[in-house]
C-alpha positions in Angstrom: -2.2 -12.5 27.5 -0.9 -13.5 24.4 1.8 -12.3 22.3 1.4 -12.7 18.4 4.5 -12.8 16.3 4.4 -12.4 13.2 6.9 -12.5 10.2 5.5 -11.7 7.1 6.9 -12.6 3.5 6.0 -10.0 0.5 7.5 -10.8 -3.1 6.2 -11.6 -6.3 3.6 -14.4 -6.0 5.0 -16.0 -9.8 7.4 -17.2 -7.3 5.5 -17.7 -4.0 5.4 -21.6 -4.2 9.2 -21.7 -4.2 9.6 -19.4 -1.8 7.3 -21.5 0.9 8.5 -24.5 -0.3 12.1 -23.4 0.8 10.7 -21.7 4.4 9.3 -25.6 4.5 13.0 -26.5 5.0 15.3 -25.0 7.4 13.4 -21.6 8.5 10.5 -23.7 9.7 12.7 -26.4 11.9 13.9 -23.3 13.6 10.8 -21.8 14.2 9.3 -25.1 15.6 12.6 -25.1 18.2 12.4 -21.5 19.5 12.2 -22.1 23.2 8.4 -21.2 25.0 6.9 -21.1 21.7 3.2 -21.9 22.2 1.6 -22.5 18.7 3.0 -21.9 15.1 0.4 -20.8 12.1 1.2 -20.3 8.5 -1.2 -18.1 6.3 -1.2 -18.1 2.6 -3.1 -15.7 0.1 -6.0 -16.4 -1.4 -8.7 -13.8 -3.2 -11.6 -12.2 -1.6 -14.3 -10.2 -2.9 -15.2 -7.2 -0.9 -17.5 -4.9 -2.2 -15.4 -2.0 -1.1 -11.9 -2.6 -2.0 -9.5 -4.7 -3.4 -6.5 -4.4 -1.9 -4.8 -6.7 -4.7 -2.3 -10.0 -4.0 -1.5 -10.7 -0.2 1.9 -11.2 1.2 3.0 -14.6 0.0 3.9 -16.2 3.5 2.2 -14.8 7.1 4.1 -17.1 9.8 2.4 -16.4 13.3 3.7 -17.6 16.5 2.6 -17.3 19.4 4.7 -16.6 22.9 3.4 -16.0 26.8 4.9 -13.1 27.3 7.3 -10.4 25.6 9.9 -12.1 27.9 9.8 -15.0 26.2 9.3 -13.8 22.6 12.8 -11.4 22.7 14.1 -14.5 24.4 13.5 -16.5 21.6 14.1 -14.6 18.5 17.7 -13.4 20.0 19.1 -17.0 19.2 21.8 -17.3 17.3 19.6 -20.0 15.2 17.1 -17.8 14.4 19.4 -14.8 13.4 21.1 -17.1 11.2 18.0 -18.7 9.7 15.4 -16.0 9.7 16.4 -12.7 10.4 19.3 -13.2 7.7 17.0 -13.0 4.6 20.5 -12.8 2.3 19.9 -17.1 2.7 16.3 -16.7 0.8 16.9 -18.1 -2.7 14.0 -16.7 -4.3 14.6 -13.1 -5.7 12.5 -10.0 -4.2 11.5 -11.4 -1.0 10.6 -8.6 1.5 10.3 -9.3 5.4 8.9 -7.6 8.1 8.1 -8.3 11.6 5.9 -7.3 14.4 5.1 -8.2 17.7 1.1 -7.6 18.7 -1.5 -8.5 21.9 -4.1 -10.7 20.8 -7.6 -9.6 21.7 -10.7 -12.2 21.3 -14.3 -11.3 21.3 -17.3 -13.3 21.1 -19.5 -13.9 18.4 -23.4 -15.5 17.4 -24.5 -17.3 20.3 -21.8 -17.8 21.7 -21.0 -16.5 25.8 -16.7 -15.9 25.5 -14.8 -16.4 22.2 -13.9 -20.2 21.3 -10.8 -21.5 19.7 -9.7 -20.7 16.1 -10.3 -23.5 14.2 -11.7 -22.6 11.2 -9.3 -22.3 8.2 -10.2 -18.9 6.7 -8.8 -15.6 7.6 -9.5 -11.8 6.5 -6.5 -9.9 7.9 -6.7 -6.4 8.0 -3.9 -4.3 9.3 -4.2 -0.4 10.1 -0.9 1.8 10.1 -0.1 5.1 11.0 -0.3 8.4 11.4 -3.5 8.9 13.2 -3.9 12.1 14.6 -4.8 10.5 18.4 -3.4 7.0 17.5 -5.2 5.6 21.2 -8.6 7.3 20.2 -8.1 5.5 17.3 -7.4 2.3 19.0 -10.2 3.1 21.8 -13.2 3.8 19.5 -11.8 0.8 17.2 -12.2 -1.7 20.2 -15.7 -0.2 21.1 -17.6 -0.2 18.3 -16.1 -2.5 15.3 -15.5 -6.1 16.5 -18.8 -6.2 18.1 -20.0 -5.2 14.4 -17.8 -7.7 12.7 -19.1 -11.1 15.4 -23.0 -10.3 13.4 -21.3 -11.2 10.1 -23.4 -14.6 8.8 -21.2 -17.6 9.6 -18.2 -16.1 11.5 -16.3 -18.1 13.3 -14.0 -15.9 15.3 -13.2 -12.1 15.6 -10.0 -11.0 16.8 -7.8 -8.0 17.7 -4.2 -7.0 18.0 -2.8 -4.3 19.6 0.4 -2.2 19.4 3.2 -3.0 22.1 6.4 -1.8 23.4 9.1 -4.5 22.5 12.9 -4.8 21.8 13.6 -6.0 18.4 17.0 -8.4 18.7 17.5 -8.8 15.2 17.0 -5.8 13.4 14.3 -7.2 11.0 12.2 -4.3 9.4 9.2 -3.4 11.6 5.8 -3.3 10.0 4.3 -0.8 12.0 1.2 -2.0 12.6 -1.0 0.4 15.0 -3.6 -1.7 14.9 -4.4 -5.4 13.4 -8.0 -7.2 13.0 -9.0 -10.9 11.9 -12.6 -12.7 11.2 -12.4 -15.8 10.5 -14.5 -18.3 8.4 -15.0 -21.9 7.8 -14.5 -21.4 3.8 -13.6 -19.0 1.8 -17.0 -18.7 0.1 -18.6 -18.2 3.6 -16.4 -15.0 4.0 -17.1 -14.3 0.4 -20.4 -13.9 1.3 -20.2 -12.3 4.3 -18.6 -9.5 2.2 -21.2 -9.5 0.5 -24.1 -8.7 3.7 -26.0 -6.0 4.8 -23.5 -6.5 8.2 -20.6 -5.6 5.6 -22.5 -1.7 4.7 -22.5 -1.2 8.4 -19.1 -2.0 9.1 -18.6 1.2 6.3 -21.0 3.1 7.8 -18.6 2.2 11.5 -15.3 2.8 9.3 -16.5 6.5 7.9 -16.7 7.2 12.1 -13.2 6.2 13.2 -11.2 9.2 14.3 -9.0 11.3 12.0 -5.9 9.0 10.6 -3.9 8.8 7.5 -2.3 6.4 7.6 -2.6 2.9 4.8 -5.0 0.3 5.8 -4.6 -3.7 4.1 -7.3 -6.2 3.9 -5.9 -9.8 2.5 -8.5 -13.3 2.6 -5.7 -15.8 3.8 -5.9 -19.7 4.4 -4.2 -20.3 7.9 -2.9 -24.0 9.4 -1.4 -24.7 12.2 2.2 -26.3 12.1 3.0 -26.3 15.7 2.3 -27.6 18.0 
């Protein structure tokens, strides 16, 4: 299993620059020392162009680490360093920053040819989270897992497809939770090939699949991100 941290920055993107280019400093040394941290990705907005939405500017910094187990994770973000660096968002210079956290299981499915999922490599990222209410949030989850990602792997020139599911963790910190009930991620190679993906017959089915999901009402965000790694 894998656990997916993530932290994620919302403010006013006139000042997004200046905002990562301070989490470059400080915030980022002490994510790159949290103890059993296995990777370290960084997402930053960029502009899709789906048919069906527009969901308008992303957050302007999505930091994703990745731990083991939920051991390690609360383990690691109960340090003092990363109370003091991250969790105490007083230190962020740049005015209106919003965090949140939340801690998720990553799920990977295969896609094109392909027999079991391969590595993500590719730069591009369409993250989509789903909140709540739902009136059965695991029906929700259940017909979700069933029937969309195997959908989303048909897309022309997907890379990846993954998953990420609610779990039952103790926050250290007392960082805002997003929430999330349940989290989804294609990935591309550019961000014209997802553009255009968007843009497929595959894309109307996945509306047809989303006017199926059980009852919810809960808010549902779709951001095109460009993700590197930083760590290790």
């Amino acid at each position: 299993m894998t656990i997916a941290y993530f932290l994620t920055y919302q403010g006013p993107h006139d000042d997004a620059q200046a905002f990562r280019d301070w989490f470059a400093g400080k915030p980022m040394e002490t994510l790159r020392a949290l103890p059993k941290a296995r990777a370290i990705e960084l997402y930053e907005p960029e502009v899709s162009e789906d048919p069906y939405l527009n969901d308008g500017p992303g957050p302007v910094l999505m930091v994703q680490v990745d731990f083991d187990d939920i051991g390690d994770l609360e383990g690691a973000i109960g340090g003092g360093a990363f109370r003091s660096e991250i969790a105490d968002t007083s230190k962020i210079p740049v005015p209106n920053i919003a965090l949140t956290h939340d801690a998720l299981e990553m799920r990977w499915w295969a896609v094109g040819d392909d027999d079991k999922p391969v590595p993500r490599t590719a730069p591009v990222s369409y993250v989509v989270r789903y909140y709540p209410p739902a009136d059965d949030e695991q029906a929700f989850i259940d017909f979700y897992v069933s029937h969309h990602p195997q959908i989303l792997a048909k897309l022309p020139r997907i890379r990846n497809v993954l998953c990420y599911l609610r779990l039952d963790w103790t926050d250290p910190d007392g960082i805002e939770r997003a929430d999330t009930m349940l989290g989804n991620e294609v990935v591309f190679e550019t961000l014209q090939d997802l553009n255009d993906s968007l843009k497929s017959d595959v894309r109307h089915e996945l509306r047809d699949d989303y006017k199926q999901f059980p009852p919810f009402g809960g808010n549902v965000t779709h951001f095109a991100m460009t993700r590197r790694r930083v760590h290790p």
